[in-house]
C-alpha positions as CSV (number, residue, x, y, z in Angstrom):
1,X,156.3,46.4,323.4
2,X,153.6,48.8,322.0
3,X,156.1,51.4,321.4
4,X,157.9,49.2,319.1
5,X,155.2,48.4,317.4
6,X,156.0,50.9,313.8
7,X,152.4,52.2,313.5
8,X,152.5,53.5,316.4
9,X,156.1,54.8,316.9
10,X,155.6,58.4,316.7
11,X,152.1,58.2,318.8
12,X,153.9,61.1,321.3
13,X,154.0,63.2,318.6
14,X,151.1,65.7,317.7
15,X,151.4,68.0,314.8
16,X,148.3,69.5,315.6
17,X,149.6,71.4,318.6
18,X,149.5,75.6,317.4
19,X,152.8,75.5,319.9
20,X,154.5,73.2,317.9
21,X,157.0,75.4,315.7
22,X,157.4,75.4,311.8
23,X,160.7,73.3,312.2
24,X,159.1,70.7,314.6
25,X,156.4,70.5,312.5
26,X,158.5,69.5,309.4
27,X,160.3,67.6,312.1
28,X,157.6,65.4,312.4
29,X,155.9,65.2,308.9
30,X,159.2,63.5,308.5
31,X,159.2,60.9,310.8
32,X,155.8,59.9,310.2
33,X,157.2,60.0,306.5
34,X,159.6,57.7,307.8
35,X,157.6,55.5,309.9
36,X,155.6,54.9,306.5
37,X,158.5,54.2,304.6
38,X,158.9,51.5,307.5
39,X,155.7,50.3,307.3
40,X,156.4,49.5,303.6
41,X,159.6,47.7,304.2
42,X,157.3,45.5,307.3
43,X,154.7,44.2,305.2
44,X,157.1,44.4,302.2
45,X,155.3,40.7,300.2
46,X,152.1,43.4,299.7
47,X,153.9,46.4,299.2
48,X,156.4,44.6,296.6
49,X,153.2,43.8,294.8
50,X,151.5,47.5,294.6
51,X,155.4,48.9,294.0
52,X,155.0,46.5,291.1
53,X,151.8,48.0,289.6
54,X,153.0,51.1,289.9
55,X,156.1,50.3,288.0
56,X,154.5,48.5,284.9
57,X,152.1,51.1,284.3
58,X,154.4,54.1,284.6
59,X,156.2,51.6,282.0
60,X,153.6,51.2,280.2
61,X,152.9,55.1,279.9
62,X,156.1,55.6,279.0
63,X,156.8,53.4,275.7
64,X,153.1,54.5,274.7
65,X,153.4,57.9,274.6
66,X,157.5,57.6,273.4
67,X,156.1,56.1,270.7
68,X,153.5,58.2,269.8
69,X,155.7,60.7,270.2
70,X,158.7,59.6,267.7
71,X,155.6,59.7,265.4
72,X,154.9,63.1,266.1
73,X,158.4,64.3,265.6
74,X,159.0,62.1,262.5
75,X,156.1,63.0,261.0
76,X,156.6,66.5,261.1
77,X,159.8,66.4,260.4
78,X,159.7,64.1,257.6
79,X,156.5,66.9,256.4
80,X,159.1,69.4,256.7
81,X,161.9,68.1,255.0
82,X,160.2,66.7,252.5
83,X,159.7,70.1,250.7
84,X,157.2,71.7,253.2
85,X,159.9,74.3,255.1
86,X,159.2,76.1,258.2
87,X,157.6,79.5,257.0
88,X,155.8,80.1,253.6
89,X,156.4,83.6,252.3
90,X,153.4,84.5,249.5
91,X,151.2,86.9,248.3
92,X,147.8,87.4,250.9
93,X,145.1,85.2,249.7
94,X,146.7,82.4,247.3
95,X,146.1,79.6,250.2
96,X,142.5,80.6,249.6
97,X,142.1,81.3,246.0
98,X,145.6,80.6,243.9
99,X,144.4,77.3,242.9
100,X,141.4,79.1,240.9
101,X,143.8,82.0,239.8
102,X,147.2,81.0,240.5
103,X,148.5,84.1,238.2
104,X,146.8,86.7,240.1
105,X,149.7,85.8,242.8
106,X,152.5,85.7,240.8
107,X,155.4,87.8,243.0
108,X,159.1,88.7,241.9
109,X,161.7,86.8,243.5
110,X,163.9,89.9,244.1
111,X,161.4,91.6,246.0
112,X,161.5,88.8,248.5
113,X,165.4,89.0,248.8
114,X,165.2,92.4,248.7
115,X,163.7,92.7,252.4
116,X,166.3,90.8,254.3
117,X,164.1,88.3,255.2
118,X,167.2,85.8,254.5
119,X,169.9,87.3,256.7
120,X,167.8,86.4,259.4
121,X,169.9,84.3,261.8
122,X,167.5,81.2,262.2
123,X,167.1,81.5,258.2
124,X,169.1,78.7,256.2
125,X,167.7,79.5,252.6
126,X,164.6,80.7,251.0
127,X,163.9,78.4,248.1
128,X,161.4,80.1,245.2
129,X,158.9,78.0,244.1
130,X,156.3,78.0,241.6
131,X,152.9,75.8,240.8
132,X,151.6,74.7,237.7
133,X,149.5,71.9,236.4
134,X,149.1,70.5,232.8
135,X,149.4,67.8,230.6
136,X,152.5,65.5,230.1
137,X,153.1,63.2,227.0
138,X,154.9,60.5,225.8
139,X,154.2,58.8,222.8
140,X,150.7,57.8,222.3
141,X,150.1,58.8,226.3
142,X,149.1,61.7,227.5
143,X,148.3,62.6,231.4
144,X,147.8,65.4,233.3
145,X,150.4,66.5,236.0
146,X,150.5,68.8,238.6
147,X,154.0,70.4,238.7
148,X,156.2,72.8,240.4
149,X,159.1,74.9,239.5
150,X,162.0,74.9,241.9
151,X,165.8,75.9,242.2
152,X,167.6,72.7,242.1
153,X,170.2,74.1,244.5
154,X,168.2,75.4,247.4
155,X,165.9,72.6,247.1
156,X,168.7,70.3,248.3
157,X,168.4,71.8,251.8
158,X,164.2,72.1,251.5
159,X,164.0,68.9,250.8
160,X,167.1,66.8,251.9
161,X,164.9,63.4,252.9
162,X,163.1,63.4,248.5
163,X,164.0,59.9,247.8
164,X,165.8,59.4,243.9
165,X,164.9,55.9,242.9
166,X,166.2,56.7,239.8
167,X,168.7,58.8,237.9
168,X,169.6,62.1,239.4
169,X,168.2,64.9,240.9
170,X,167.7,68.1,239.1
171,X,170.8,70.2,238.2
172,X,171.3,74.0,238.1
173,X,173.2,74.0,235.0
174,X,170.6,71.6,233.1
175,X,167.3,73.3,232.6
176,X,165.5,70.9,230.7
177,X,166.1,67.9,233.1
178,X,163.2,67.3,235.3
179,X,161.6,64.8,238.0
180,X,159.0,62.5,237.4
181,X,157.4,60.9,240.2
182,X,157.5,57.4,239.9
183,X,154.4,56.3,239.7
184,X,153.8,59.4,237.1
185,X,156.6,57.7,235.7
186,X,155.0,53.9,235.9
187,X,151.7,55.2,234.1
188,X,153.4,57.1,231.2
189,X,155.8,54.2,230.2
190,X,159.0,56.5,231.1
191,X,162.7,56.1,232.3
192,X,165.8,58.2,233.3
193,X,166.5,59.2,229.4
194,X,163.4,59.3,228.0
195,X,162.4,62.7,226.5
196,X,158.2,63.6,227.3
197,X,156.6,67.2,226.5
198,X,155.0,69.1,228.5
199,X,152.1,71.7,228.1
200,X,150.6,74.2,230.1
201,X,148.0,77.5,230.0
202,X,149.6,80.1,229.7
203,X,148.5,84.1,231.4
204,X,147.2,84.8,228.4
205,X,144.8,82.0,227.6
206,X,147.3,80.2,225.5
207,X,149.0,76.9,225.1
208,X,152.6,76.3,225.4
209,X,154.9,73.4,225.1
210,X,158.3,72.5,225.8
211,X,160.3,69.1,225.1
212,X,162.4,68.2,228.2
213,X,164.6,64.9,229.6
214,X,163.4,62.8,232.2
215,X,166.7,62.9,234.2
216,X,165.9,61.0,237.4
217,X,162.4,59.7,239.5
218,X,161.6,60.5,243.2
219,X,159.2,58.9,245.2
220,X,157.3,60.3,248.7
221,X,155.5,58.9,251.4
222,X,152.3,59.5,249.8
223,X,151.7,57.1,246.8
224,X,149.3,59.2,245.3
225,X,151.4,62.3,245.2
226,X,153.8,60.2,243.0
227,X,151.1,59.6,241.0
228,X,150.7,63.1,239.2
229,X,153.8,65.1,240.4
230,X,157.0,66.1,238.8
231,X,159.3,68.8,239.1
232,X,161.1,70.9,237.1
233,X,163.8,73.6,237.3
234,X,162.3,77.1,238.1
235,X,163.7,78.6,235.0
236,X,161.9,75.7,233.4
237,X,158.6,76.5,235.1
238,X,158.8,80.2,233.9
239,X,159.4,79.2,230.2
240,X,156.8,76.9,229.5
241,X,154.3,79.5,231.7
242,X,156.0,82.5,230.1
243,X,156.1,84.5,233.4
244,X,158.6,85.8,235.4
245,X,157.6,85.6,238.9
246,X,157.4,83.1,241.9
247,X,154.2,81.9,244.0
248,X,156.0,81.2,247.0
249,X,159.7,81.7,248.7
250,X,159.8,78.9,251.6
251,X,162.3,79.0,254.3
252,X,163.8,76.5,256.0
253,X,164.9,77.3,259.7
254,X,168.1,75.7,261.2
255,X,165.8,74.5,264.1
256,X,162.2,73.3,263.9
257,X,161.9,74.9,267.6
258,X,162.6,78.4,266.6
259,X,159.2,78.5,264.4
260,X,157.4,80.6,266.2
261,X,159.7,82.9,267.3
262,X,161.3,83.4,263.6
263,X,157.4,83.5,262.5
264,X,156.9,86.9,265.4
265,X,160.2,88.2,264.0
266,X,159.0,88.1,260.4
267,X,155.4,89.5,261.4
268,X,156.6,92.2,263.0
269,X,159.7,93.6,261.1
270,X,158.1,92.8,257.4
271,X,154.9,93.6,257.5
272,X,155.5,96.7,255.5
273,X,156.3,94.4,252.9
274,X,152.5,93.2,251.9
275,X,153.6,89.7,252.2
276,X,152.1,87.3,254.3
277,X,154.1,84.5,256.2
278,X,152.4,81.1,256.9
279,X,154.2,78.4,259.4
280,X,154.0,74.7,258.3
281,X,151.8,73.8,261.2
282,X,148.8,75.9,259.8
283,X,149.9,73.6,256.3
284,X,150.5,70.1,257.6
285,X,146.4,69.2,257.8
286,X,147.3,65.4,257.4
287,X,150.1,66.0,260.5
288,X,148.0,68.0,262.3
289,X,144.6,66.0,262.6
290,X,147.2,62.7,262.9
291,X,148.2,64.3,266.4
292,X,144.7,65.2,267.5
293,X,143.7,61.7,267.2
294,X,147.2,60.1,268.3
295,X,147.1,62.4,271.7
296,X,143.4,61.2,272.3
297,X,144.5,57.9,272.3
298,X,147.1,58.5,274.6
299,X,144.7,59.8,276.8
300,X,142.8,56.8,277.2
301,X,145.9,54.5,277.5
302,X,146.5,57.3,280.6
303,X,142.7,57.0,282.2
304,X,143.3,53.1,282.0
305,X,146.3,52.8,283.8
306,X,145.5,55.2,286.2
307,X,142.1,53.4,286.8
308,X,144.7,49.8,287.1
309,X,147.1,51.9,289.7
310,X,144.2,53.2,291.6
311,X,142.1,49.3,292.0
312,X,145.3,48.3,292.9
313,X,147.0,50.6,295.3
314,X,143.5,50.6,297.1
315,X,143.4,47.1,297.3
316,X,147.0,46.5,298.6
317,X,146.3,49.7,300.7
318,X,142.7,48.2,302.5
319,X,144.1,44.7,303.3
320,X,146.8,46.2,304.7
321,X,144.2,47.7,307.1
322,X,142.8,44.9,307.7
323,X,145.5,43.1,308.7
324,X,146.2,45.5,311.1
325,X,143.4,46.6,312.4
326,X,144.3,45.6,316.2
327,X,147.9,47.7,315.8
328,X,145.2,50.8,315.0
329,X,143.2,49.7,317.7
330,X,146.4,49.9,320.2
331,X,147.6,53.2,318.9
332,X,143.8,54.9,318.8
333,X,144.0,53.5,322.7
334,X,147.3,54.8,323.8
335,X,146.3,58.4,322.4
336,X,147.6,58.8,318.6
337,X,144.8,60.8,316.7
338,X,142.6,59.5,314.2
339,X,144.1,62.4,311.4
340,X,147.6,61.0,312.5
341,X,146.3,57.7,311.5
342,X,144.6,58.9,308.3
343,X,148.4,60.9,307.6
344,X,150.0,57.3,308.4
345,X,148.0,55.6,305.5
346,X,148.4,58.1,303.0
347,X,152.3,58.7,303.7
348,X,152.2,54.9,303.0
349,X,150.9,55.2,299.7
350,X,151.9,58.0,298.4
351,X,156.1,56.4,299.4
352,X,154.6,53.4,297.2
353,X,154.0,55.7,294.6
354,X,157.3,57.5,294.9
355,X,159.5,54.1,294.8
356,X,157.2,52.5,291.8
357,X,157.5,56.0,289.8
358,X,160.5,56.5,290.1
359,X,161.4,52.4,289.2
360,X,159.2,52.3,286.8
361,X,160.2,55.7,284.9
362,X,163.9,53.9,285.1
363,X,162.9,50.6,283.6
364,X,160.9,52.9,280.8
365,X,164.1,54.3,280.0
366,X,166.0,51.5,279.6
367,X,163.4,49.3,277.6
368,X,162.8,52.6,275.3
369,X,166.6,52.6,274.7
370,X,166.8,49.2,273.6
371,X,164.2,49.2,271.2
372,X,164.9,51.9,270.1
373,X,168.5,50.4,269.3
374,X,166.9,47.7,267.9
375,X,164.1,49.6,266.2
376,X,160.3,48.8,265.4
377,X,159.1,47.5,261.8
378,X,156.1,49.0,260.7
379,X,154.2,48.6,257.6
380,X,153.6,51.5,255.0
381,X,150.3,53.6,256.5
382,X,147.1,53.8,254.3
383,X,147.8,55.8,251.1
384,X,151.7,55.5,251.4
385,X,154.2,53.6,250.0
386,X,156.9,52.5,251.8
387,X,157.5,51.2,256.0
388,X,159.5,52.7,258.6
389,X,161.1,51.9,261.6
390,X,159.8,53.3,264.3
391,X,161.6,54.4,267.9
392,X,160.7,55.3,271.3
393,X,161.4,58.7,272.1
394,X,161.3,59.9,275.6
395,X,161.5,63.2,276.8
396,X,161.5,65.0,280.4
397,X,158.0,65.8,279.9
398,X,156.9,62.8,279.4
399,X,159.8,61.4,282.3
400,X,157.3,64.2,284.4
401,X,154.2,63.1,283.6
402,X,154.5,59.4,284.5
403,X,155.9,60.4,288.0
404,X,153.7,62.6,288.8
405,X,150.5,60.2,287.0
406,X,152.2,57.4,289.6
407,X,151.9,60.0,293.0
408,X,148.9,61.6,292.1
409,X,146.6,57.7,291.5
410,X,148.5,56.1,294.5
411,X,147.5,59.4,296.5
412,X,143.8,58.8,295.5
413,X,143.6,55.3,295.5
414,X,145.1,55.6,299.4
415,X,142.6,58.1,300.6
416,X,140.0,55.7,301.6
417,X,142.0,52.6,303.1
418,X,143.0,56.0,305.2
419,X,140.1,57.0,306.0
420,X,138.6,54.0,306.9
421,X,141.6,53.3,309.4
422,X,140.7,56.7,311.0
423,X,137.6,56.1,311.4
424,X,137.6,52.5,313.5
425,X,136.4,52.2,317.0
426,X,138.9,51.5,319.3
427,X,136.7,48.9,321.1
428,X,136.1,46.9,318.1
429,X,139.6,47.2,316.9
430,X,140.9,46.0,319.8
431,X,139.0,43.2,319.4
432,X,139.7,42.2,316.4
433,X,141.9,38.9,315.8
434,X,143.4,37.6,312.6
């Protein structure tokens, strides 16, 4: 009758005998693996209910952080291709001091080409760009702008996602068409058509202007970046500046992924060059303090559902000792050890942990793909414009995590209820009744 009883099925066993062989002694971590897994199926109404905590917050985990991290990825893609690019070739110093001498780090586009950085094979373009600010007017209003000179037809790949509301983009055989960011636009009382002027400082300490076309509007995420922006072609740029050079040459990767490696690549085989190369994550401040704080978060959404798995499991886990308290009585009598006991418990929880990990990272994946499919309104962030819908994106890391977050909180929360059935006088237990 006793030796039916599944706590004690394997009380013949010892696995701390040194004559017991490797094999035997995986042997037998296995069946007492297996007498847990009985154990669980036996008193199946409380394991069904820690299984189920388990589940929801590997669940829970799951459509957190694949939220936060569709955010990550859109954001920095969406920083990317919104004229950022992957690597910024310049002259050494202009992050730190072109905007109070933006001349002094003027470069020639052909000595950029020159070097080879674009037959790179991660290397889709290099688009030259060039930085200016001035003053804009139309009519009685005047504003001041802050500009930059591109090529219309590499820009199309640098910056694929720049919403036209209006008109069309800029055009490499029409130099004096430019953009006008829309809310530029708004305040200076201009449309696709209208013609504005433009002046800027020139090199020398002079004043230039040039009449040009308004040929279409764009609009960003960021509302006050539309504000004062425009663009213009680069040829443009150099006219009304009278130079000839470039302050930047941006490239644009085929693969976000391959950043760092193209960034060691460039570092190494160009530094004769004098150039210096910048990736977009030492750029994207907005993107990178958005991820700081986002990952903190996520941290505390992990600490409380850990801290929920662990009351939990340890609950289920010590009423189950309880209850059984004269089956450990029996088996301490009959000669099982108290560490086999204290193994017995914590193979118990820790094969909750496995089935509500491994169900709950399933049920994770399905709820992730269908919202995703269905997609999540949000409303425009502080200082932007326009709404998105957002996704869950899970990954294996994350897949990872969740599992192993589910086996390492049922493995603590178990180690007490364990202990504390090892540690039971057989007298007393014995004499214990329900």
């Amino acid at each position: 009758m006793l030796c039916q009883n599944a706590l004690c099925f394997f009380a013949d066993v010892s696995t701390t005998d040194k004559s017991v062989s490797g094999g035997s002694q995986v042997q037998v971590a296995w069946a007492e693996f297996t007498n847990a897994f009985r154990n669980i199926v036996r008193q199946y109404r409380r394991s069904l209910f820690g299984i189920s905590a388990v589940a929801f917050g590997v669940v829970a985990m799951l459509l957190t952080a694949g939220f936060v991290e569709w955010i990550f990825w859109a954001a920095r893609e969406g920083t990317i291709e919104e004229g950022l690019g992957h690597i910024h070739i310049m002259q050494p110093g202009y992050l730190a001091n072109g905007q109070a001498d933006p001349y002094k780090y003027l470069m020639e586009e052909k000595s950029v080409r020159v070097s080879g950085i674009e037959e790179l094979t991660a290397v889709r373009t290099a688009a030259p760009r060039i930085g200016f600010a001035g003053l804009i007017s139309r009519n009685e209003t005047t504003l001041s702008f802050i500009g930059e000179g591109v090529s219309p037809q590499r820009e199309r790949i640098l910056s694929p996602s720049l919403q036209i509301t209006e008109g069309q983009n800029l055009a490499q055989d029409e130099n004096k068409g430019i953009l006008l960011g829309r809310g530029l636009a708004e305040n200076l009382g201009a449309t696709v058509g209208d013609q504005v002027v433009l002046m800027a400082t020139t090199p020398s300490g002079g004043f230039n202007a040039v009449e040009v076309n308004v040929r279409g509007l764009f609009g960003t995420v960021s509302k006050a970046y539309d504000e004062s922006a425009l663009r213009v072609p680069l040829p443009l740029a150099q006219q009304l500046l009278r130079v000839s050079g470039i302050h930047l040459s941006i490239l644009v990767l085929d693969d976000t992924m391959r950043t760092s490696d193209t960034l060691k690549t460039l570092r190494s085989d160009f530094k004769d060059t004098g150039f210096e190369f910048v990736p977009w994550y030492d750029l994207a401040d907005f993107y990178n303090k958005t991820v700081e704080l986002l990952s903190k978060q996520v941290l505390v959404v992990e600490a409380i559902i850990a801290a929920v798995i662990v009351l939990s499991i340890s609950n289920t886990m010590t009423m189950g000792v309880l209850e059984r308290t004269s089956e450990i009585g029996t088996c301490l009598a009959i000669g099982r050890r108290r560490r086999q006991i204290l193994r017995q418990f914590i193979y118990e929880g820790l094969t909750i942990g496995l089935i509500g990990g491994a169900l709950g990272v399933l049920l994770g994946w399905m709820l992730a793909t269908a919202i995703s499919t269905i997609g999540i309104p949000m409303p425009p962030p502080p200082g932007m414009s326009d709404g998105y819908t957002g996704e869950i994106m899970l990954t294996s890391q994350l897949a990872v995590e969740a599992f192993l977050l589910a086996l390492g909180t049922t493995l603590l929360a178990s180690v007490y209820p364990a202990w504390r059935a090892s540690r039971m006088e057989i007298v007393d237990a014995l004499r214990h009744h329900h």
